[in-house]
C-alpha positions as CSV (number, residue, x, y, z in Angstrom):
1,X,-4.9,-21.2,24.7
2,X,-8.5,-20.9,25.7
3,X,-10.0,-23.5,23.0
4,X,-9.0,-25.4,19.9
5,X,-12.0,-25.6,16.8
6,X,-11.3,-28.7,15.2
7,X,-13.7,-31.1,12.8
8,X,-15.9,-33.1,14.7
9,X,-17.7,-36.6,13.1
10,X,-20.6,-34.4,11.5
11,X,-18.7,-32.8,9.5
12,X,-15.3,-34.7,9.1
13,X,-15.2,-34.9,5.1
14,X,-16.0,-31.7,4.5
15,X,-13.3,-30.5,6.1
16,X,-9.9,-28.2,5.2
17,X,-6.5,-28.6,7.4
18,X,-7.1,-25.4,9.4
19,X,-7.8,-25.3,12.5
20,X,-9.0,-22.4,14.4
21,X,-7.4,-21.5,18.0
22,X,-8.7,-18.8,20.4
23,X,-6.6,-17.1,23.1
24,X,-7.8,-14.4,25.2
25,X,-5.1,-11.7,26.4
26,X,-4.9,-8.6,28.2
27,X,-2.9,-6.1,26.9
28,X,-3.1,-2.4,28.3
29,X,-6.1,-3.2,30.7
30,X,-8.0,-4.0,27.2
31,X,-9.1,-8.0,27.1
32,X,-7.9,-9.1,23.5
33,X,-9.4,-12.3,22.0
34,X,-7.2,-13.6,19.4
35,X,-7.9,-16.5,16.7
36,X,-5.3,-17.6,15.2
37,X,-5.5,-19.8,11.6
38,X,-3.2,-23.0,11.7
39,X,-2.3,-25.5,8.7
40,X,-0.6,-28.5,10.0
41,X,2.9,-27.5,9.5
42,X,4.9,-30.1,11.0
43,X,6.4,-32.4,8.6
44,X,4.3,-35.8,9.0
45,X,0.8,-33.1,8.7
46,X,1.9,-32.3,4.9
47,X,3.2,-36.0,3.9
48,X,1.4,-37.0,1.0
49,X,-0.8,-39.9,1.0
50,X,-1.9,-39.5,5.0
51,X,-6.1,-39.3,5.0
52,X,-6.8,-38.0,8.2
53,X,-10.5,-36.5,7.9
54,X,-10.9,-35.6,11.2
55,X,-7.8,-33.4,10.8
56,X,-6.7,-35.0,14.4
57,X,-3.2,-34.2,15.4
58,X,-0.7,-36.7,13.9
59,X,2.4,-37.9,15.9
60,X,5.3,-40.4,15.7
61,X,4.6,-44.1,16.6
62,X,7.5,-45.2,15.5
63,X,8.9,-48.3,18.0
64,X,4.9,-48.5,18.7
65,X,4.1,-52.0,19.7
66,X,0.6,-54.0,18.4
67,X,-2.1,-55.8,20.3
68,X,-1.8,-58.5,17.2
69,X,0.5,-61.6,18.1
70,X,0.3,-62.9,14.2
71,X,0.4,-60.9,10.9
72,X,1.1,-62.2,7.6
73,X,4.9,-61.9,6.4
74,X,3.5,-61.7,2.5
75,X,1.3,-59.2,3.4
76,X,4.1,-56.9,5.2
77,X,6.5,-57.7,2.7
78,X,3.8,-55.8,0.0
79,X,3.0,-53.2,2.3
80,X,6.4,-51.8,2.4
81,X,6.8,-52.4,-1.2
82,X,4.5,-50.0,-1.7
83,X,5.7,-47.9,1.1
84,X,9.0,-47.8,-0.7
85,X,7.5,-46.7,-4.0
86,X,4.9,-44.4,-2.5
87,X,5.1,-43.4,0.9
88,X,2.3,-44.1,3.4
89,X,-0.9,-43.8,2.1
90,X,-4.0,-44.3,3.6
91,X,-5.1,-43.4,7.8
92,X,-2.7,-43.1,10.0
93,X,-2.6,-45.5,13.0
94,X,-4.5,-45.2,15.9
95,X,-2.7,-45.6,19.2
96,X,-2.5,-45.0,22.8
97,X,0.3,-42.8,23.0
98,X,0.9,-43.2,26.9
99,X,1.1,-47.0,26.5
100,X,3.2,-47.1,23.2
101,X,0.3,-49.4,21.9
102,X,-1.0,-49.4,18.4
103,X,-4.7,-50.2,17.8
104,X,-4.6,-50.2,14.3
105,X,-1.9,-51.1,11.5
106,X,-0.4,-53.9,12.5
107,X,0.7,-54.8,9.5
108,X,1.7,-51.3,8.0
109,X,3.4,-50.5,11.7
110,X,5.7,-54.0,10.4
111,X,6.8,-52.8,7.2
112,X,7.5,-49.1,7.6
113,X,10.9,-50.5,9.1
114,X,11.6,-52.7,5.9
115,X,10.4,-49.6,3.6
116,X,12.8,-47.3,5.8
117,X,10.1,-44.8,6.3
118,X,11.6,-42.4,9.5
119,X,8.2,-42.0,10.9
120,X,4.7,-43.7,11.4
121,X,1.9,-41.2,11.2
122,X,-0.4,-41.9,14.2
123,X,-3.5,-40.6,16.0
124,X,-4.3,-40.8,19.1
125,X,-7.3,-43.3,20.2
126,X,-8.4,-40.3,23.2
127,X,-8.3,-37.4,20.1
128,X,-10.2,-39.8,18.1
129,X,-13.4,-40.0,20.5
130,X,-13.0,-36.8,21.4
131,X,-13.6,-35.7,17.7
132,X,-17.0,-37.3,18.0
133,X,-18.2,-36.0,21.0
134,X,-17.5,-39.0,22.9
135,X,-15.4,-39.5,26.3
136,X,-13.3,-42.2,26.3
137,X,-12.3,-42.6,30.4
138,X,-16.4,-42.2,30.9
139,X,-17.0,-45.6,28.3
140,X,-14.5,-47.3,29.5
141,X,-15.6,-47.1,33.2
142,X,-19.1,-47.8,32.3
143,X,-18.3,-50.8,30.5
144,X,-15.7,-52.0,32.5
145,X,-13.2,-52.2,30.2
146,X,-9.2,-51.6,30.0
147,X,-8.2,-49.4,27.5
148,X,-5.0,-50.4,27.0
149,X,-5.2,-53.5,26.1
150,X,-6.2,-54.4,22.5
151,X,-9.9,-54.4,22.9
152,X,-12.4,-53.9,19.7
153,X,-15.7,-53.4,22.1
154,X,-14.2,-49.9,23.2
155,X,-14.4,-49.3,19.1
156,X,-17.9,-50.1,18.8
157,X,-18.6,-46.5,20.4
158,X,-17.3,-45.2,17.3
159,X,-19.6,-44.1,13.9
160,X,-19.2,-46.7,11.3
161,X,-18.1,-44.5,9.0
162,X,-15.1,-43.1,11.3
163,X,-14.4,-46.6,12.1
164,X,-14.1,-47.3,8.5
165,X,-11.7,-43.9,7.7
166,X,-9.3,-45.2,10.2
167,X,-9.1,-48.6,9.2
168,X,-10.8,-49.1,12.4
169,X,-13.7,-51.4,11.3
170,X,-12.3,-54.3,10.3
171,X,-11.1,-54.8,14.4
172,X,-14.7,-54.8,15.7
C-alpha cells in the first residue's frame, strides 16, 4: 500500500467511515494505480454507540492497564450498568498499544469486565496525533517527556476539540 487518506482534525466531523487506500502495481509493463474504498468492517468498527470522528483504527484493549491508581467503585458499578443495557457508547479509549497502557477510560476500561463486554474499543495515542498533523516521538523529545507513562502535558498538543471527542480533556 502506497498511502492511506484518512480524516485529519480539520475536517474530523464532517466525516463518513471510508477511507480511501492507493496502491500502485505493475501489471503487463503498465504501472496501475489502484484506490480502493474501505468501510470499517471488522466487528468493533460497526458496534453501535462507538464515536470515533477521526475514523482512527479501533483495536482491542481488553486486559489494558490505566495510569489512574483510584477510580470510584459507584461510578464503575453505573458504567457497566449501562454497558449491560446499551453497549459502549461514547470514544473509544486511547492507549499506547506497545505498552498495554490506557490513557483514557479508566473507569469504563473497569466496568466492561463487570458488563461482560468481549472487547474495549481503543485508539491508538500515535494514530491520534498523527490525525492532526502532529508527531508524537518529535513532541515528546522536545519536551522531554516519557510517553508511556500517564502524562496529560503530552495531551496539551492536542486541539481542544479532539481532546474533548476523546474524553481526552478532562486529563489535562
Amino acid at each position: 500500500m502506497v498511502g492511506r487518506q484518512g480524516a485529519r482534525c480539520g475536517d474530523a466531523f464532517n466525516r463518513s467511515s471510508v477511507l480511501t487506500y492507493s496502491a500502485v502495481a505493475r501489471f503487463d509493463g503498465a504501472l496501475l494505480t489502484l484506490h480502493i474504498l474501505s468501510i470499517n468492517t471488522e466487528d468493533m468498527q460497526t458496534m453501535q454507540g462507538i464515536r470515533n470522528p477521526l475514523d482512527l483504527d479501533i483495536i482491542d484493549a481488553s486486559g489494558y492497564l490505566t495510569g489512574q491508581e483510584t477510580w470510584d467503585d459507584d461510578h464503575v458499578a453505573a458504567i457497566a450498568d449501562s454497558m449491560r443495557r446499551h453497549g459502549w457508547q461514547g470514544a473509544p479509549l486511547v492507549v499506547l498499544p506497545e505498552w498495554a497502557i490506557s490513557y483514557s477510560g479508566t473507569h469504563r476500561l473497569l466496568a466492561v469486565e463487570a458488563a461482560g463486554l468481549e472487547q474495549v474499543p481503543a485508539v491508538s495515542l500515535e494514530d491520534l496525533f498523527e490525525a492532526c498533523g502532529l508527531d508524537l516521538e518529535a513532541i515528546v523529545a522536545a519536551d522531554d517527556l516519557m510517553v508511556t507513562m500517564h502524562r496529560p502535558e503530552i495531551l496539551g498538543h492536542l486541539p481542544d476539540d479532539i481532546r474533548a471527542a476523546y474524553t481526552l480533556d478532562d486529563i489535562i
